[in-house]
Steps between C-alpha positions, in 0.01 A plus 500: 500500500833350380727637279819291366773706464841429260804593491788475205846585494731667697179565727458115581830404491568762809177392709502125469190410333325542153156531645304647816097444571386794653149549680275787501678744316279759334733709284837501311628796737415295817640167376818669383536657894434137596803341263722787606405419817604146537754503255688859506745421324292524194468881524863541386431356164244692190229250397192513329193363619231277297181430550339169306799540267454855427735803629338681778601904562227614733319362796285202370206374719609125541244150486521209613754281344659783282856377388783803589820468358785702665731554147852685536680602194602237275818476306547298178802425263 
């Protein structure tokens, strides 16, 4: 199962990248250990996760090519 991960912001600007593929991930909780994981750095900033383009606040079951967007706040002017 692959899941393509994104990241905006503050969040991609401190890892490097914009996106991540990740394999065999079965749940938000899981795939969030696994980005803190390789990236911990990202656990010092808030962020809200989507999934398909809709905010996420509990432990969703994920599917095969599900879209997850790591979003930190956003500031406008």
């Amino acid at each position: 199962m692959k899941i393509n991960v994104m990241f905006f912001g503050i969040i991609a600007d401190k890892i490097g990248s914009e996106t991540k593929e990740y394999n065999n991930i079965k749940n938000i909780d899981t795939l969030i250990f696994q980005i803190e994981s390789d990236f911990p750095q990202v656990k010092k900033y808030n962020y809200q996760v989507s999934v398909n383009r809709e905010i996420c606040n509990e432990n969703v079951l994920l599917k095969d090519n599900d879209e997850i967007a790591l979003l930190p706040p956003f500031a406008g002017g």
